[in-house]
C-alpha positions as a Markdown table, in Angstrom:
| # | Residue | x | y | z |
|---|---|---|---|---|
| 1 | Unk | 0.0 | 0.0 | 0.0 |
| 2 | Unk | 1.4 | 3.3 | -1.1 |
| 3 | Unk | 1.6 | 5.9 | 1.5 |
| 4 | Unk | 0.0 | 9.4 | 1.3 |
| 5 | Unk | 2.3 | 11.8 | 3.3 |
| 6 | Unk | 3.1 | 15.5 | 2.7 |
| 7 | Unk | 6.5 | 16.2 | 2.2 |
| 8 | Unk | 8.8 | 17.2 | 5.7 |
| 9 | Unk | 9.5 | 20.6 | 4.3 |
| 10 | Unk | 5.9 | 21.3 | 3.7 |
| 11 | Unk | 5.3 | 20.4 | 7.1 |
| 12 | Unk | 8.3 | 22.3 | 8.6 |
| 13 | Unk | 6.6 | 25.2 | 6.6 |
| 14 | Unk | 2.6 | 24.2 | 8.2 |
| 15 | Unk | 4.3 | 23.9 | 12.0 |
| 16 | Unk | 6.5 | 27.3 | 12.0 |
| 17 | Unk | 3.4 | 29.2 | 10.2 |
| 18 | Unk | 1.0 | 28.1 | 12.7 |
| 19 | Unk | 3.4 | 28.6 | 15.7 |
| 20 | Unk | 3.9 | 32.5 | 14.6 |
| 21 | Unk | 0.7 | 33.0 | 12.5 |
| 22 | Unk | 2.7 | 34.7 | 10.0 |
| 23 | Unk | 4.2 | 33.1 | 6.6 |
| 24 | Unk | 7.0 | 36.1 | 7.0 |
| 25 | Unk | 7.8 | 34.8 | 10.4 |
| 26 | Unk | 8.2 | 31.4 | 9.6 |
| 27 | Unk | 10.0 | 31.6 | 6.4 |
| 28 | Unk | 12.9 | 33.9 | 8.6 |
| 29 | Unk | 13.0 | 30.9 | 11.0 |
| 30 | Unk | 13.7 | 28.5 | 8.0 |
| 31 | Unk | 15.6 | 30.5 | 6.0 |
| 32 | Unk | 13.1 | 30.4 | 3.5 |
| 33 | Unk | 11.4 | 32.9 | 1.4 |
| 34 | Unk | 8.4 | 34.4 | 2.5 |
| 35 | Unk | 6.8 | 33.0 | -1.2 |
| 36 | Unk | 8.5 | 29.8 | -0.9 |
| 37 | Unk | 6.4 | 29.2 | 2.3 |
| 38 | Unk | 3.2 | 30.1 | 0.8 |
| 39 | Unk | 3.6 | 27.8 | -2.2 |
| 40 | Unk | 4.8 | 24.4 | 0.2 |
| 41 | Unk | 1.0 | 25.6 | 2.2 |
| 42 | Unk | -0.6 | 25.7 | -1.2 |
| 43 | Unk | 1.1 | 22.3 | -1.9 |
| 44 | Unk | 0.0 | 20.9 | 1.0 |
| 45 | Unk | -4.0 | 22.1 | 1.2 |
| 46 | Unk | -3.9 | 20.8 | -2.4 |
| 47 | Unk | -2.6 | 17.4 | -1.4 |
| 48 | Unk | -5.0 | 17.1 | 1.4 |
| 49 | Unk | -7.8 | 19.1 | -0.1 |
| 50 | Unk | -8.2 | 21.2 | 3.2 |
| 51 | Unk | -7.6 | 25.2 | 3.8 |
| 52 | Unk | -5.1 | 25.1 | 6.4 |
| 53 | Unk | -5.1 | 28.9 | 6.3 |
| 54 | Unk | -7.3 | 32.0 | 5.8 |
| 55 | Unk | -5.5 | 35.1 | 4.0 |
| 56 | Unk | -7.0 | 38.1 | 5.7 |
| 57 | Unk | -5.4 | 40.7 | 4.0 |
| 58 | Unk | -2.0 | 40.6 | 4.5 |
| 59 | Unk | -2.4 | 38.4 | 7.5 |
| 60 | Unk | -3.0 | 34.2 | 7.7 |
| 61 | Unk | -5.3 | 32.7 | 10.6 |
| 62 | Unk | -5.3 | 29.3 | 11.1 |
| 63 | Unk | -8.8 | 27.2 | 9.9 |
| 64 | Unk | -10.2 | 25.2 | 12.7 |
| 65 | Unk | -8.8 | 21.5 | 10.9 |
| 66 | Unk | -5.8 | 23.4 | 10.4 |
| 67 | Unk | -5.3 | 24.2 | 14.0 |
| 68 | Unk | -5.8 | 20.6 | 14.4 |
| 69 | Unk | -3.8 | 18.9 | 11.9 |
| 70 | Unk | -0.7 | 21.8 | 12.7 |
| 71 | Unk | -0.9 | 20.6 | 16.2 |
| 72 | Unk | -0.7 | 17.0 | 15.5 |
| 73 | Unk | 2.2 | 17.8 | 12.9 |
| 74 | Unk | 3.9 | 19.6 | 15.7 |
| 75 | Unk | 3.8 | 16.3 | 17.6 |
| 76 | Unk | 5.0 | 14.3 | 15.1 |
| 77 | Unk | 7.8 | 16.2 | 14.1 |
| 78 | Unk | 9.0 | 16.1 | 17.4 |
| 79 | Unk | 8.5 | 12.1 | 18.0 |
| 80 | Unk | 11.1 | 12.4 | 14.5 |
| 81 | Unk | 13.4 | 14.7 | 16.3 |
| 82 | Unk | 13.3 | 13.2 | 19.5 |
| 83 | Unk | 14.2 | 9.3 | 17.4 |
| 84 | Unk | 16.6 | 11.1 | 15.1 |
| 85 | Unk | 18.8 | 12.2 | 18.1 |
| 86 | Unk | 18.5 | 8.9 | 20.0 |
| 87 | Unk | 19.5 | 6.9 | 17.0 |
| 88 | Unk | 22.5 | 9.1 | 16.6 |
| 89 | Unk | 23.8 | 9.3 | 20.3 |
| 90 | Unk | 23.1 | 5.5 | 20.3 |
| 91 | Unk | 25.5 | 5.0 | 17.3 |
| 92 | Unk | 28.8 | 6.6 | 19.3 |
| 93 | Unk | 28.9 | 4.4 | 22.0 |
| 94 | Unk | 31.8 | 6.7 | 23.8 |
| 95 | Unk | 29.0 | 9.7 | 23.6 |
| 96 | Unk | 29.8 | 11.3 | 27.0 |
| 97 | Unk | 28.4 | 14.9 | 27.8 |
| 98 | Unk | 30.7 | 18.2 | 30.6 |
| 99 | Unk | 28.1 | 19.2 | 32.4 |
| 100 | Unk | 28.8 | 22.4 | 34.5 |
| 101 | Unk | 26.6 | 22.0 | 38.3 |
| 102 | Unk | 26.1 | 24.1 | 41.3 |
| 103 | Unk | 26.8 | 21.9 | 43.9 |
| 104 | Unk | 23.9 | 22.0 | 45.6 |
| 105 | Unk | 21.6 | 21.8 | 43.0 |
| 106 | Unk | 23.3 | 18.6 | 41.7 |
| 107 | Unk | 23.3 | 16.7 | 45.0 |
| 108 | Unk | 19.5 | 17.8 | 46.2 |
| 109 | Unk | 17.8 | 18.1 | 43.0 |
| 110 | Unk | 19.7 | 16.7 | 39.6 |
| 111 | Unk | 21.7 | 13.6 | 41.4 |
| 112 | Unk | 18.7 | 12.0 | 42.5 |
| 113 | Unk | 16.9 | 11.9 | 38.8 |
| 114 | Unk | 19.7 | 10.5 | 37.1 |
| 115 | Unk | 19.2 | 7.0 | 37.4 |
| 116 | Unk | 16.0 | 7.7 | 35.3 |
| 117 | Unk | 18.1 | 9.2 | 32.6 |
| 118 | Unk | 20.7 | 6.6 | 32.4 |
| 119 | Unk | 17.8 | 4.0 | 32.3 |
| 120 | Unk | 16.6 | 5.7 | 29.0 |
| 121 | Unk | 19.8 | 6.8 | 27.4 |
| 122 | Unk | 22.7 | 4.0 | 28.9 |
| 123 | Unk | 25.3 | 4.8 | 26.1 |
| 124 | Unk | 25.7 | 9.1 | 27.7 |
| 125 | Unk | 28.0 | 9.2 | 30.1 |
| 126 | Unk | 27.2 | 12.2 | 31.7 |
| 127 | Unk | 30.0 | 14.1 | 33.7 |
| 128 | Unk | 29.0 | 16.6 | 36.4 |
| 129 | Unk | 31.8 | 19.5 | 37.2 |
| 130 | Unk | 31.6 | 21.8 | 40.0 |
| 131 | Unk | 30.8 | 25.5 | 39.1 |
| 132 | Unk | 29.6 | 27.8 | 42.4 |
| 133 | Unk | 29.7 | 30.9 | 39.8 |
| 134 | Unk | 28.6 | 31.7 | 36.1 |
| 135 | Unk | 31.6 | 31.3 | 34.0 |
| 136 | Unk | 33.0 | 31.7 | 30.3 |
| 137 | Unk | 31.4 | 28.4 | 29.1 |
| 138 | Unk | 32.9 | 29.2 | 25.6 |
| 139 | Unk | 36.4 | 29.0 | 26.8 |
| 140 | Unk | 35.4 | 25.5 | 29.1 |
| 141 | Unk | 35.7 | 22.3 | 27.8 |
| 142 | Unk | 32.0 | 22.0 | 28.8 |
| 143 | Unk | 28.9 | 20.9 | 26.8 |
| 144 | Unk | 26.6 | 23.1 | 28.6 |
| 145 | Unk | 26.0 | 24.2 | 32.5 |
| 146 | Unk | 23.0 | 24.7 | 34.9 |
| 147 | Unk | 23.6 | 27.6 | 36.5 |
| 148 | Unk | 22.0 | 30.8 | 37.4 |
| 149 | Unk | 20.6 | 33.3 | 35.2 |
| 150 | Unk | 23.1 | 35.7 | 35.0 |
| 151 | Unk | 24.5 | 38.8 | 32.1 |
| 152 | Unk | 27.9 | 36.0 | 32.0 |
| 153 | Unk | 25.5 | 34.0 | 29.3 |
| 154 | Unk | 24.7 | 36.6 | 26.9 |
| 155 | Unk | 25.8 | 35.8 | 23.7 |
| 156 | Unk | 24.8 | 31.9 | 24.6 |
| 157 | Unk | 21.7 | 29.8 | 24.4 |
| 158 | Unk | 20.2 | 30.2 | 27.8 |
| 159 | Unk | 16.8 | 28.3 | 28.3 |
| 160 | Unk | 15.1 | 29.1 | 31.4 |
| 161 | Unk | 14.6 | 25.7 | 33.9 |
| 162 | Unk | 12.6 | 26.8 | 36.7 |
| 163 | Unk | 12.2 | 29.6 | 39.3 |
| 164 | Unk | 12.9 | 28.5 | 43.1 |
| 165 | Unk | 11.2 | 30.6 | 45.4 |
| 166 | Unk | 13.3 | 31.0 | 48.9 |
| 167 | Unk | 12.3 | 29.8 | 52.1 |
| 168 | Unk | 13.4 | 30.3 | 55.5 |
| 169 | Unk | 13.4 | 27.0 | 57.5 |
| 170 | Unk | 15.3 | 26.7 | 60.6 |
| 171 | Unk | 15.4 | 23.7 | 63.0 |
| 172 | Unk | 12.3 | 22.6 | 65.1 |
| 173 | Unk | 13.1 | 23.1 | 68.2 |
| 174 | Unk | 13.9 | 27.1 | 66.9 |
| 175 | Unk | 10.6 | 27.5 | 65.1 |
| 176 | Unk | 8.8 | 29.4 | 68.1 |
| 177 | Unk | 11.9 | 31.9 | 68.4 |
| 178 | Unk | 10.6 | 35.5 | 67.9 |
| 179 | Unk | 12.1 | 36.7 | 64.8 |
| 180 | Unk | 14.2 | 39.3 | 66.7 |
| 181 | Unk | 15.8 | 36.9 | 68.7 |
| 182 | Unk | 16.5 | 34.4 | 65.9 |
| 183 | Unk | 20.0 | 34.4 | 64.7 |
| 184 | Unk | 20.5 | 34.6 | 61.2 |
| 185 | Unk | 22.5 | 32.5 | 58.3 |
| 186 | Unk | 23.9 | 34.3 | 55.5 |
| 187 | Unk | 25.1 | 33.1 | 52.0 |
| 188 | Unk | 28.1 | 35.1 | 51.1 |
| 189 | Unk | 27.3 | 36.7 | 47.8 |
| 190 | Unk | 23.7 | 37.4 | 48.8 |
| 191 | Unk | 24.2 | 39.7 | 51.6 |
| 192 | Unk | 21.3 | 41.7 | 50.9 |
| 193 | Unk | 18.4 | 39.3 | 50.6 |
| 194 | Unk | 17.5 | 38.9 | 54.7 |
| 195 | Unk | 16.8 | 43.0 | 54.4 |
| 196 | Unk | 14.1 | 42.0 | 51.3 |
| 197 | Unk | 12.8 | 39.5 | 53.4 |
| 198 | Unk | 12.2 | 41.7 | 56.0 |
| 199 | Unk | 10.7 | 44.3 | 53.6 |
| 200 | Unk | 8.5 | 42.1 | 52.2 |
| 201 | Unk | 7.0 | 39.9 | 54.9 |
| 202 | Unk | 6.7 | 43.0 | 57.4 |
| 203 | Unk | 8.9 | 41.2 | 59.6 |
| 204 | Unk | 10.8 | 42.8 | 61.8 |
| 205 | Unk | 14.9 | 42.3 | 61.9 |
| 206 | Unk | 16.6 | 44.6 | 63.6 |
| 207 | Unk | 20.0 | 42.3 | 63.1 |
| 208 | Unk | 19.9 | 41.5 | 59.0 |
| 209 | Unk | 23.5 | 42.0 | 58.7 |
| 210 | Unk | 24.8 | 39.5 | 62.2 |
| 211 | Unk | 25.3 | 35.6 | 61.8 |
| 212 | Unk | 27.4 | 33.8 | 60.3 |
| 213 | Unk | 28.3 | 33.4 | 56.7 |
| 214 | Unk | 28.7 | 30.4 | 54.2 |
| 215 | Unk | 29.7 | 29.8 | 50.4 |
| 216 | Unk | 26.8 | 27.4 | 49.8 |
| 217 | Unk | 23.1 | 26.5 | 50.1 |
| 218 | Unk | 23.9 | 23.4 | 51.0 |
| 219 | Unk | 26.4 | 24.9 | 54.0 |
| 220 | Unk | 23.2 | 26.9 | 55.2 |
| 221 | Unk | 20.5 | 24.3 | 55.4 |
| 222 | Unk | 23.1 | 21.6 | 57.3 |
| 223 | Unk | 23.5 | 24.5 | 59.5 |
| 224 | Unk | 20.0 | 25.4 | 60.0 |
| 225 | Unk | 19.5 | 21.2 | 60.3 |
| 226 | Unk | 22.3 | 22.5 | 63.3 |
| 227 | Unk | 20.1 | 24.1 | 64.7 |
| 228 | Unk | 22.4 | 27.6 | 64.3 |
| 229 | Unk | 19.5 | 29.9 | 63.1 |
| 230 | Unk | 17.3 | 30.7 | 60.3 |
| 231 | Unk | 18.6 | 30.3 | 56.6 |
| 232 | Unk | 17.2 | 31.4 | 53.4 |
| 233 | Unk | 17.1 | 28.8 | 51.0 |
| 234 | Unk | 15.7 | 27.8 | 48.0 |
| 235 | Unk | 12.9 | 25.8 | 48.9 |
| 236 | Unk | 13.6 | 22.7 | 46.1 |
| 237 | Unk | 16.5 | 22.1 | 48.0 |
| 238 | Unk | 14.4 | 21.2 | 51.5 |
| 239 | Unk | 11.5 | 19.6 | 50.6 |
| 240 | Unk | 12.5 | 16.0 | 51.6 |
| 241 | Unk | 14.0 | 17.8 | 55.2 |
| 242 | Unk | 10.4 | 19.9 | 55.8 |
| 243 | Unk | 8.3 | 16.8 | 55.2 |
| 244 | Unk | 10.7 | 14.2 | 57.3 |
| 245 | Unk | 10.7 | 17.1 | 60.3 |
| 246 | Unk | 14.3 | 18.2 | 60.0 |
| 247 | Unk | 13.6 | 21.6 | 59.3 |
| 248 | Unk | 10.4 | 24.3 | 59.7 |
| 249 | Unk | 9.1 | 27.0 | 58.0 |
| 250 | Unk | 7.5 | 29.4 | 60.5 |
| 251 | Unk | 8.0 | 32.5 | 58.7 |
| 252 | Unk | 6.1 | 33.5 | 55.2 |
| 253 | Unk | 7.1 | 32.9 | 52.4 |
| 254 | Unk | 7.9 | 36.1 | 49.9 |
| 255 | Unk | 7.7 | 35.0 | 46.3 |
| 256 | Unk | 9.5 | 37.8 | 45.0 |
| 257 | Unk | 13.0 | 36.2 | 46.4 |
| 258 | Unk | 13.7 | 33.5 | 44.2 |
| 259 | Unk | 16.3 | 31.6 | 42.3 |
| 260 | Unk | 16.4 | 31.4 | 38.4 |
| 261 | Unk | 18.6 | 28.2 | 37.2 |
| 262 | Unk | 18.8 | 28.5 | 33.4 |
| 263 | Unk | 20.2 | 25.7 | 31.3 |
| 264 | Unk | 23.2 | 27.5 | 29.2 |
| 265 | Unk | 24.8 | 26.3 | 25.8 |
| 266 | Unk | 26.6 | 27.4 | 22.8 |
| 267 | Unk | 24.2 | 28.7 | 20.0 |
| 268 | Unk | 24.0 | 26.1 | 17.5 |
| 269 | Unk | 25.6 | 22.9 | 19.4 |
| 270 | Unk | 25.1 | 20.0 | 17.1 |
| 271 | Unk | 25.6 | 17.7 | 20.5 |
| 272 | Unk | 22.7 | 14.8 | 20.0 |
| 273 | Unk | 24.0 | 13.8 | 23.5 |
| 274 | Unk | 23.6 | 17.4 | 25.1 |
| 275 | Unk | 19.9 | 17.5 | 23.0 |
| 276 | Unk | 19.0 | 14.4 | 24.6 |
| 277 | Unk | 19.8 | 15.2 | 28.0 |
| 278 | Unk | 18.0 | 18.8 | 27.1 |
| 279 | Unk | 14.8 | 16.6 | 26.4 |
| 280 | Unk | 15.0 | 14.6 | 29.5 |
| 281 | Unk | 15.6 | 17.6 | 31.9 |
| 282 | Unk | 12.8 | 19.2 | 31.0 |
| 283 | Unk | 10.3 | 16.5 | 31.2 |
| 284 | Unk | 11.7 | 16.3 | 34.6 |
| 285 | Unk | 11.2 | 19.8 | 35.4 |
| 286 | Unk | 7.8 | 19.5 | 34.0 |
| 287 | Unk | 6.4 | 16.9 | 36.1 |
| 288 | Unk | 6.9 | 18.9 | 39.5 |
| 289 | Unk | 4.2 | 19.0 | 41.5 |
């Protein structure tokens, strides 16, 4: 039986025209021309005998089976993608990925969902390195890094993972402290963060600037876990330690002091490894509660 398909360059053509809503638009993104995109539509509402599009002057909407059909396209094309990759990691058997980590974002969040990547993709070895700061990743020997948004990456592909909100947990037996009495832990580079706090939840602080000091998150929470004060933390990081009773959170939470962790690559890194591991991090991400 012969097959009827359309043609992957007509369909590249339906999915970016749909996406933007504009055959100008899509035929930049392809490097097209913005009349070579209208004749591979044509092509294809002739094959199928279905207007994909209205022309409304000099704008295109999107018919209802269009909609439809563009969406299901979109899924497709990605399925191909997604197999295209995969088939190509799985054919260099050596593929190994750099992969620059905060510390504490590796060992509390990433470490602990790697065993569900390696299950899926057992020929990437994927190397974590240690990186507390943003950094030149061009000059690195590095695949990519998850790091915080920062003006280091411009110039670089930086895809935004997630935004942690910060929380201030403390031990248990320090949870009834009044604030003023509570010493606080500080995270060296963020010395201004426990006078927002105070700002914003109304609480009042008269010490913001006392305690004690340390180079990472995951320094603060084992001191909070101490039972040395109250640390501001990102509250990814302390979920398992909140619901097993290691830490409280007696205080508000203020949603405007947060952490942004971006995923940061070179523009145009042909890496099917790196893609791969791309895909699988954000299914991740999306499946938080």
């Amino acid at each position: 039986m012969t097959r009827r398909l359309p043609g992957t360059t007509a369909l590249l053509a339906l999915e970016a025209a749909a996406r933007h809503q504009s055959f100008a638009r899509a035929a930049q993104e392809l490097a097209l021309t913005e009349g070579a995109i209208s004749r591979q539509i044509a092509k294809l509402e002739s094959q199928l005998g279905v207007r994909l599009f209205h022309r409304v002057g000099n704008r295109v909407e999107l018919s209802e089976p269009g909609a439809r059909y563009a969406a299901d396209m979109r899924e497709a094309l990605d399925i191909i993608e997604r197999k295209t990759r995969q088939l190509i990691a799985e054919a260099r058997s050596d593929a190994a990925l750099e992969i620059g980590v905060i510390p504490t974002f590796a060992s509390r969040w990433l470490i602990p969902r790697m065993a569900r990547f390696h299950e899926r993709h057992p020929q990437i070895r994927v190397n974590l390195r240690e990186r507390t700061e943003p950094f030149e990743l061009a000059d690195s020997a590095l695949h990519a890094a998850i790091n915080i948004e920062h003006p280091t990456w411009s110039g670089l592909r930086v895809q935004p993972l997630f935004q942690a909100p910060l929380l201030a947990v403390c031990h248990p037996d320090l949870a009834a402290r009044p604030p003023g009495e509570m010493p606080l832990l500080h995270k060296h580079e963020d010395g201004e963060q426990w006078t927002e706090y105070a700002r914003q939840s109304g609480i009042d602080l008269p010490n913001v600037d006392g305690g004690p000091r340390y180079d990472r998150f995951s320094l603060l929470i084992d001191a909070a876990r101490a039972g040395m004060g109250m640390a501001l933390v990102p509250r990814l990081y302390v979920e398992d330690d909140l619901h097993a009773g290691r830490l409280r959170a007696p205080w508000p939470e203020v949603q405007c002091l947060s952490e942004r962790y971006v995923l940061v690559s070179r523009a145009g890194d042909p890496c099917p490894a790196l893609a791969l591991f791309q895909d699988w991090l954000f299914e991740e991400i999306n499946a938080l509660p």
